[in-house]
Legacy VTK file of the C-alpha trace (Angstrom):
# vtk DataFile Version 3.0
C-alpha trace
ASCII
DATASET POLYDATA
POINTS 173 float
-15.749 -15.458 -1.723
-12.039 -14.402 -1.642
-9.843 -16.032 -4.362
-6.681 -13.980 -3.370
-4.268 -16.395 -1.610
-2.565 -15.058 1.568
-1.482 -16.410 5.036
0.492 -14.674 7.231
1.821 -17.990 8.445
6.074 -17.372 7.184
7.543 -20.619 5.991
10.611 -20.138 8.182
11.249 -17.984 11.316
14.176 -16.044 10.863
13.194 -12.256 11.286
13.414 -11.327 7.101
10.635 -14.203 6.248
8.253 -12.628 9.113
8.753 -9.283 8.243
7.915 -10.176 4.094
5.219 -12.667 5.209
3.234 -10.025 7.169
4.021 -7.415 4.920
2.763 -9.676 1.789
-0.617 -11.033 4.020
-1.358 -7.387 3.952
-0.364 -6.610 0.981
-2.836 -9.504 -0.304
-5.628 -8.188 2.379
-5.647 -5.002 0.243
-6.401 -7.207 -2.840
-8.829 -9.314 -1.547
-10.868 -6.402 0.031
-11.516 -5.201 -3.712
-12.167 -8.250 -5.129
-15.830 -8.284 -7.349
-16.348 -4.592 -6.824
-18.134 -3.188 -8.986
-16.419 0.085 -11.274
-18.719 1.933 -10.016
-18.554 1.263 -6.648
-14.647 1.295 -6.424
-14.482 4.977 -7.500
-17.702 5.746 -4.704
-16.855 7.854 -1.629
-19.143 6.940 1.168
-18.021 8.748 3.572
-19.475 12.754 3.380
-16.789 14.403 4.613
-13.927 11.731 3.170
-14.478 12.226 -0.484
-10.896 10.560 -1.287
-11.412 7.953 0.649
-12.582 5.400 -2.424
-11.004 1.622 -3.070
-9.410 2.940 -5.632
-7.865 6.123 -3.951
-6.612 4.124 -1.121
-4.799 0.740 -3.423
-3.371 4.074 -4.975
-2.069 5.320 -1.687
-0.362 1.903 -1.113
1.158 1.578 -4.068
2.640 5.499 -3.816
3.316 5.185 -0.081
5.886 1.925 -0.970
7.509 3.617 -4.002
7.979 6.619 -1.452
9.748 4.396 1.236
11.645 1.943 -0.655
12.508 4.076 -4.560
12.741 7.407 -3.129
13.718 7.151 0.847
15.552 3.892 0.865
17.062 4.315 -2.701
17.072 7.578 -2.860
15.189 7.043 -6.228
13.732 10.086 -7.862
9.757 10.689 -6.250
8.001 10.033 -9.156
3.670 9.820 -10.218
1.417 11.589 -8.663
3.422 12.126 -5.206
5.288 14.574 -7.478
2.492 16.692 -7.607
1.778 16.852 -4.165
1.131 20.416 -2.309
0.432 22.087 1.048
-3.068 22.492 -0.432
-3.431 18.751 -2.203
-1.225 16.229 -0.277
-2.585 13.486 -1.379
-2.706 13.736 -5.142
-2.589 9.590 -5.714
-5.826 9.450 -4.407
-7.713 11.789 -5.833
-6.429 11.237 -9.324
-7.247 7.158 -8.715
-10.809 7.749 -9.752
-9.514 8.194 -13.486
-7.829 5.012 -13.250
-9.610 1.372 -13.448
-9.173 -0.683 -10.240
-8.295 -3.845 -12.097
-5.244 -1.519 -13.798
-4.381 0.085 -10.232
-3.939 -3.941 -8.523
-2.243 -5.831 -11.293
0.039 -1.814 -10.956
0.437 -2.632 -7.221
1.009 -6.588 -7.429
3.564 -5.409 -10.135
5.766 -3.125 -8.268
5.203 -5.293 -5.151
6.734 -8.027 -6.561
10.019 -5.447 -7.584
10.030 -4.411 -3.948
9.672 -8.409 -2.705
13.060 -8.481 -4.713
14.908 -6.031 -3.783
14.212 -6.511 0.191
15.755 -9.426 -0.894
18.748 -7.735 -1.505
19.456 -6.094 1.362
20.378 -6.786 5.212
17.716 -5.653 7.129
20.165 -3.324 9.101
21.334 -1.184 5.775
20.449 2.078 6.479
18.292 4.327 3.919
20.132 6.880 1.788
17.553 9.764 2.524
17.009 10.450 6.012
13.229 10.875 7.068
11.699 14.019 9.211
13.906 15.515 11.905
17.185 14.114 10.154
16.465 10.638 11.292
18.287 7.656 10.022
16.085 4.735 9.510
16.756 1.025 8.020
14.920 -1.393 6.058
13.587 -3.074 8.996
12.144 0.361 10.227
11.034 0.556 6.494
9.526 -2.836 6.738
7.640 -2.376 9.870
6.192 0.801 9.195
4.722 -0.605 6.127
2.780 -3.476 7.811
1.382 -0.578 9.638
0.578 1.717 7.245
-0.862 -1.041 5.186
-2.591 -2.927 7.579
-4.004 0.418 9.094
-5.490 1.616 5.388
-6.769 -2.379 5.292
-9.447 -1.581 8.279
-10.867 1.640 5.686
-10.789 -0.708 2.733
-13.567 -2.884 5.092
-15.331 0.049 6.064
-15.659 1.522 2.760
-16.844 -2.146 1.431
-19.169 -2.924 4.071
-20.876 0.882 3.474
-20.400 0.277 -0.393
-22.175 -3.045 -1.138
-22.753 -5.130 2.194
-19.704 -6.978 1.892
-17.537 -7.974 5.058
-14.863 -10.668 5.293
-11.656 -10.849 7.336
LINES 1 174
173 0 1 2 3 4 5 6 7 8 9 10 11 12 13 14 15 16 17 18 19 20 21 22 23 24 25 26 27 28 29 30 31 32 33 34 35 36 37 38 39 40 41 42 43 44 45 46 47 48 49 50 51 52 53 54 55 56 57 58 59 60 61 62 63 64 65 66 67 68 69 70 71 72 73 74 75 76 77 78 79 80 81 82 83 84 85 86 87 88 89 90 91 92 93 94 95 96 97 98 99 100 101 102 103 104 105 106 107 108 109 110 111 112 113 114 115 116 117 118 119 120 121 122 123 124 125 126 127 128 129 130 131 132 133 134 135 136 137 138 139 140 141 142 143 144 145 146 147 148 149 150 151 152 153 154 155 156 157 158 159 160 161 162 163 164 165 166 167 168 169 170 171 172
């Protein structure tokens, strides 16, 4: 049984409180999809040919992609962890180096920092544009920022159910 609280019902409907709501729900969906794993099982790669593709690899991944979008491209923060150390040859460092890392200490780091992000949104009109431009010189704003998070979370949600069905049984929406 789930005992992460979520809804992706916003308690107004200006365009800010849907944007957080949805982004929060699955935000919270990530959570809740780890809930009662075992240690063992959250550091397990199931998939042959996918061997960073473990719970705790991808909560990593979320928690690196947002400090990529909002610290370093929307802030123009300095990159920092293990996106730092990211080649040609290993670009996805976070998750690979997850398996070292306890999932309980990887949530409460991505609750943590999503609660700093919550805030700082916040902040800012969802039309200020980010200090870093992305690929091809493009401009983007915190909306786009906003948006493409939903989807990048929301996509990595869908492997966080495969891997738990393959990895104990467990399904749940």
């Amino acid at each position: 049984m789930t005992t992460t609280e979520r809804t992706d019902t916003p308690p107004a409907w200006d365009e800010r409180t849907q944007l957080t709501t949805f982004l929060d729900y699955a935000r919270a969906t990530a959570v809740a999809k780890c809930e009662g794993v075992s240690p063992e099982d959250a550091r397990k790669s199931p998939l042959p040919n996918s061997p960073l593709m473990t719970l705790c690899g991808l909560i990593s991944h979320l928690r690196w992609v947002e400090h990529w979008w909002l610290d370093v491209v929307f802030l123009d923060g300095e990159l920092e962890g293990p996106l730092a150390e990211a080649t040609d040859d290993d670009p996805d460092p976070e998750m690979r180096t997850a398996v070292d890392i306890p999932l309980p200490q990887l949530l409460a780091e991505y609750e943590e920092q999503s609660a700093r992000f919550r805030n700082l949104v916040s902040e800012h009109d969802l039309d200020t544009k980010a200090k870093r431009p992305i690929r091809d010189g493009l401009e983007v704003d915190l909306r786009w920022i906003l948006h493409h998070l939903i989807e990048e979370t929301a996509r990595h949600n869908g492997h966080l159910d495969i891997l738990r069905e393959l990895l104990d049984g467990r399904t749940g929406y």
